[in-house]
C-alpha positions as CSV (number, residue, x, y, z in Angstrom):
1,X,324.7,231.3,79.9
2,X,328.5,230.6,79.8
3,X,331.3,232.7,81.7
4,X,334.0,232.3,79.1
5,X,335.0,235.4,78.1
6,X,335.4,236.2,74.0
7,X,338.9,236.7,73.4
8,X,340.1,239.7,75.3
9,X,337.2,242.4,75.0
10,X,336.1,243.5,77.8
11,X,333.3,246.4,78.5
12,X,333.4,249.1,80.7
13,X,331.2,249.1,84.2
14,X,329.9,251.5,86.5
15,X,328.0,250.9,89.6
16,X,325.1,253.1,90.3
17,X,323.2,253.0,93.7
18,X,319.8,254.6,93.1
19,X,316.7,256.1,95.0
20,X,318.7,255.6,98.5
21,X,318.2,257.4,101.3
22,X,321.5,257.1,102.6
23,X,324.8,255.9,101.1
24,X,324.5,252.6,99.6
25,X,320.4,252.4,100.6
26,X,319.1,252.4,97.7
27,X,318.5,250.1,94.4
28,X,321.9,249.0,92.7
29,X,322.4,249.4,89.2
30,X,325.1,248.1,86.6
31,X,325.5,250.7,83.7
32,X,327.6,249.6,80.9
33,X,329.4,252.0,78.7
34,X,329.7,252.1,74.6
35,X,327.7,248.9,74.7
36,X,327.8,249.0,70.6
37,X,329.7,246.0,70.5
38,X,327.5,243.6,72.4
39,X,324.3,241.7,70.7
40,X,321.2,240.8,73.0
41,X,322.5,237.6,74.0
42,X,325.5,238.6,75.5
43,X,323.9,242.1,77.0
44,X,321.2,239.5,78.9
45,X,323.9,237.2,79.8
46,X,326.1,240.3,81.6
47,X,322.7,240.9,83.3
48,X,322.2,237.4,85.3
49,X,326.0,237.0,86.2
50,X,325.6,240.4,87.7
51,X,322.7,239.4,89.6
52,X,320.8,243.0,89.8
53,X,317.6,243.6,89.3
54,X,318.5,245.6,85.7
55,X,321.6,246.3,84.0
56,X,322.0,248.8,81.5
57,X,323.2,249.1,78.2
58,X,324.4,253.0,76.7
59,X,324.4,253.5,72.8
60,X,324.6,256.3,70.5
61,X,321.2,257.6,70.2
62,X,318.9,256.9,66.8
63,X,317.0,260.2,67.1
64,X,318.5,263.3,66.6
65,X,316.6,264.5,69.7
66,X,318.1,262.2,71.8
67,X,321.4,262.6,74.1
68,X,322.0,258.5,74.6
69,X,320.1,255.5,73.9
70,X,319.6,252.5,76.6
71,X,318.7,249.2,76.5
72,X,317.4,248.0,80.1
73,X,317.8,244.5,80.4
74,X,316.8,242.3,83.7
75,X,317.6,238.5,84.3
76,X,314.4,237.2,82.2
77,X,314.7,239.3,79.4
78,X,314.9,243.1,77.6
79,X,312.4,245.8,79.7
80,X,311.1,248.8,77.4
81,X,311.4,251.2,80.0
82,X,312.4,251.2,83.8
83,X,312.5,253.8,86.4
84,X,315.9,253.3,88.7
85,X,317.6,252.6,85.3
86,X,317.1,255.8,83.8
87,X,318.4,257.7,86.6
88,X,321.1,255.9,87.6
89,X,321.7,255.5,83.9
90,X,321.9,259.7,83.2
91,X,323.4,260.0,86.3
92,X,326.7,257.6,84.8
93,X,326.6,259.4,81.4
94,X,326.8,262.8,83.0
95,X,329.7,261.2,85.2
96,X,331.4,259.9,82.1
97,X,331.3,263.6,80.3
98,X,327.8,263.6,78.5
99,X,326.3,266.8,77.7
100,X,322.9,267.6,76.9
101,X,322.0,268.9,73.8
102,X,319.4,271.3,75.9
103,X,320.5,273.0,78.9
104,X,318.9,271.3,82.0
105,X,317.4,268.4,80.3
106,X,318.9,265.2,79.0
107,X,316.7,263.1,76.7
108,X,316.8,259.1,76.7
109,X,315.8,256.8,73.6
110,X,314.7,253.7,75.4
111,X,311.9,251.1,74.2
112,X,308.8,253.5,75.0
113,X,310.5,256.7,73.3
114,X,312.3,259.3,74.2
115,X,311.7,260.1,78.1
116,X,313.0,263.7,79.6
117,X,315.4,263.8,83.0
118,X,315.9,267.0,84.6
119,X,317.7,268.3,87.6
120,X,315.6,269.0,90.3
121,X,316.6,270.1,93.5
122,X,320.0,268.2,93.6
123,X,318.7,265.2,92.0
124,X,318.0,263.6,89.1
125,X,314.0,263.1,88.7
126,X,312.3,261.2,84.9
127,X,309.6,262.1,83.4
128,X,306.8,260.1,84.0
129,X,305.6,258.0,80.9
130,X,302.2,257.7,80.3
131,X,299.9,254.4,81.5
132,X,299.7,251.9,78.6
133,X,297.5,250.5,80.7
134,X,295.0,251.1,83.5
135,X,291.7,250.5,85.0
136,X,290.5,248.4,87.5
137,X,291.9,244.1,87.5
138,X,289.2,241.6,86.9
139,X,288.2,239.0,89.1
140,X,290.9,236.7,88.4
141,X,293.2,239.2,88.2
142,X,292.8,240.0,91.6
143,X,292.4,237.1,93.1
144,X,296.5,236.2,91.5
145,X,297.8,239.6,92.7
146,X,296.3,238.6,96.0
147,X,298.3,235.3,96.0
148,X,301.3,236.7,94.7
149,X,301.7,239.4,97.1
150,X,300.1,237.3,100.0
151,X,298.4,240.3,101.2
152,X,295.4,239.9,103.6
153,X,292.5,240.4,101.3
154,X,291.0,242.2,103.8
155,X,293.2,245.0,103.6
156,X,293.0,245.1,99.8
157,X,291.3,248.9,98.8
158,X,291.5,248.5,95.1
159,X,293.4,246.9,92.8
160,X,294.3,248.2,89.4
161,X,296.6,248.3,85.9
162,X,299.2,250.8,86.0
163,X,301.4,249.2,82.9
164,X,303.9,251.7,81.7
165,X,306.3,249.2,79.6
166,X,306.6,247.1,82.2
167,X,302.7,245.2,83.1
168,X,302.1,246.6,87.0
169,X,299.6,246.0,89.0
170,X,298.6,247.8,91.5
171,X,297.3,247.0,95.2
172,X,296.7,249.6,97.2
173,X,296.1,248.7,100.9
174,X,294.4,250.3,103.6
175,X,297.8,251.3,105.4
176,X,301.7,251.2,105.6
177,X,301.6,248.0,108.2
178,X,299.7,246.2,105.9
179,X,301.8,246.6,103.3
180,X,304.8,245.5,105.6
181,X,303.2,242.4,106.6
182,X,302.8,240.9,103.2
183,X,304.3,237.5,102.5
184,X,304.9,236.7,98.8
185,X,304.2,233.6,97.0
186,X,307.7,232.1,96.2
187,X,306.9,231.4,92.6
188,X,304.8,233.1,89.9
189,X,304.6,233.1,86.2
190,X,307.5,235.0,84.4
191,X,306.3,238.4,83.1
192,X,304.3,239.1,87.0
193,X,304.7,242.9,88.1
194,X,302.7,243.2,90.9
195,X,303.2,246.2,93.9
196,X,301.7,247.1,96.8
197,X,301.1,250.7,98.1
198,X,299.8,252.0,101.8
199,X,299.3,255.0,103.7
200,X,301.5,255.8,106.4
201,X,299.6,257.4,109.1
202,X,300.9,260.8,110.3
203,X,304.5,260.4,108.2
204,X,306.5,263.5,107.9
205,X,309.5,261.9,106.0
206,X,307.2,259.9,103.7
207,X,303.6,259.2,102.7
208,X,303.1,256.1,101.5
209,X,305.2,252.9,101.8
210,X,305.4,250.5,98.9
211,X,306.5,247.1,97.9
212,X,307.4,246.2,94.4
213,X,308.1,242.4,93.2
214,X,308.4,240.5,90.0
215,X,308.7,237.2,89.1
216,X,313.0,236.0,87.5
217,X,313.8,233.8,84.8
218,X,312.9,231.0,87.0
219,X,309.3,232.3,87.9
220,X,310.7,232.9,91.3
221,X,309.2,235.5,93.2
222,X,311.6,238.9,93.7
223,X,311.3,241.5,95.8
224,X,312.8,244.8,94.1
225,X,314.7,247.5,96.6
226,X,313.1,250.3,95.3
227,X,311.3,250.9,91.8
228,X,311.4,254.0,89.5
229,X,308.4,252.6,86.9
230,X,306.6,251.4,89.6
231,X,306.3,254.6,91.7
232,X,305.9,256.7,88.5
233,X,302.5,254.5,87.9
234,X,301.3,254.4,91.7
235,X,302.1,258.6,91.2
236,X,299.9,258.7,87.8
237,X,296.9,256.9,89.9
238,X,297.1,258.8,93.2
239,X,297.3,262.3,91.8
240,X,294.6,261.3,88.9
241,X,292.2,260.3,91.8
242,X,292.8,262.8,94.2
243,X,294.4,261.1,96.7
244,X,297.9,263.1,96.2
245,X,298.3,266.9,94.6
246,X,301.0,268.8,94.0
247,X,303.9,266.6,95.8
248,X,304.6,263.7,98.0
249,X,307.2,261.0,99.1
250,X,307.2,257.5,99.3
251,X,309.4,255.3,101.0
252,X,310.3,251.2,99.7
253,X,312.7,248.5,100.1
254,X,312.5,248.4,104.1
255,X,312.0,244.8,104.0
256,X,315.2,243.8,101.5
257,X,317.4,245.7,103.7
258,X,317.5,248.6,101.2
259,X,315.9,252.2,102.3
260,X,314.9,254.1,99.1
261,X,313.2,257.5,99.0
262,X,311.3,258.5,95.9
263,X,310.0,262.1,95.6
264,X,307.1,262.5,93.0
265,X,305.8,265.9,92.0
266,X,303.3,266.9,89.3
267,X,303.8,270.4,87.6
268,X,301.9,273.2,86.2
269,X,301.1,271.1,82.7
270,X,300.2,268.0,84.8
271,X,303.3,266.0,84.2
272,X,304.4,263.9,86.8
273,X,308.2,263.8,87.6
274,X,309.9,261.0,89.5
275,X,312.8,261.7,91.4
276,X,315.7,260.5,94.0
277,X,319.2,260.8,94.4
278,X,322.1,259.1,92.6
279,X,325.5,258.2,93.9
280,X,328.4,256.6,91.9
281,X,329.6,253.0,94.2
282,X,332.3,252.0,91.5
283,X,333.4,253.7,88.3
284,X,335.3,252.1,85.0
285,X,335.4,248.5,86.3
286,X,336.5,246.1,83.5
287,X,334.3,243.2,82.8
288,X,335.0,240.5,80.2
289,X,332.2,239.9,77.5
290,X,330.2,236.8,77.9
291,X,329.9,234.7,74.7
């Protein structure tokens, strides 16, 4: 990566905090706007100067159902889908003037499809994709979520696939303290998605406290704030095996100084709906374009 600028163009930049609980609480997100001028190389390069854990890219959509297209890019490479990214992505296209082709719903083109976001109760909430992935992790594969997450085994419930572009896996863990008391390996191979999820006993503000990390373009270990993808696949599980029903909330990022809130809710037809709020930190900042 190189910071000289080419020539004089520069792009557009929004910053996006999303999922907090409080101004500023939540996951950070850069969204740039009319990206149509920027290849790959330069779109990942914008990503690891800015440092967050995605940055996003807004095009004019390929499908005529579609409102925008997005590419989602983190600091090791180009994500098909990501869950903080399409909110806080809708939520700087509605900013910038976008309207929906149908009332109430705007549809993103991203690497898995098209994926509905609706309003819902003063915030934005995504559509939950479906699993490309699930069932339980073999032997191996448990034993390297184990060491990633440096959970204590003994706290370990289940541990299972819930890919939905990008590869989670899932630990759930016996309780909210245990999930808190993890200590993560500090390197793993690039490509690791691995989260942890817990009870928490008696919560009226949330239900469950989870940890999300993955693994740079270093293969060092990184803890995310809070993550959409990941709490739409730990929603698909708990509400397919009984353990959640109509609605819940989950809390994450307690331990990386963030304070996210996540409010998942499956409908009538089954779907499962991922929602938090969305608030605008800076608007239109002007960024040169990396070579």
């Amino acid at each position: 990566m190189t910071n000289c600028a080419k020539g004089d163009s520069a792009v557009l930049l929004d910053l996006v905090d999303v999922f907090g609980s409080a101004p500023a609480r939540g996951n950070p997100l850069g969204v740039v706007h009319a990206a149509q001028g920027l290849d790959e190389a330069q779109m990942l390069a914008l990503t690891q100067w800015l440092g967050f854990s995605e940055t996003t890219f807004l095009l004019p959509p390929t499908s005529a159902e579609a409102d925008y297209r997005v590419r989602i890019f983190y600091p090791a490479g180009e994500l098909p889908f990501a869950g903080h990214p399409t909110l806080g992505s809708c939520h700087a296209w509605l900013k910038a003037g976008g309207r929906p082709k149908r009332a109430g719903i705007v549809v993103q083109e991203c690497g898995v499809g098209l994926v509905e976001i609706r309003l819902d109760a003063g915030q934005l909430a995504f559509k939950a994709p479906p699993l490309i992935r699930s069932g339980p992790l073999d032997e191996a594969e448990m034993a390297e979520a184990i060491r990633v997450t440096g959970v204590d085994p003994a706290a370990v419930v289940e541990g299972v696939h819930i890919a939905n572009g990008p590869k989670w896996q899932l630990l759930r863990l016996k309780s909210a303290e245990d999930v808190l008391a993890s200590e993560p390996a500090a390197k793993a191979p690039v490509g690791t998605d691995i989260g942890l999820a817990g009870p928490i006993a008696g919560g009226a503000e949330a239900g469950w406290e989870l940890r999300a990390f993955f693994a740079n373009q270093h293969g060092m270990i990184v803890e995310d704030p809070v993550t959409g993808s990941f709490n739409a696949g730990v929603a698909l599980h708990l509400f397919a095996c009984g353990l959640e029903h109509e609605s819940y909330c989950a809390a994450q990022g307690r331990k990386t100084g963030a304070d996210g809130r996540v409010t998942l809710i499956r409908d009538a037809d089954g779907a499962v709906w991922v929602g938090g709020k969305c608030a605008t930190i800076a608007r239109g900042a002007q960024l040169p374009v990396f070579a």
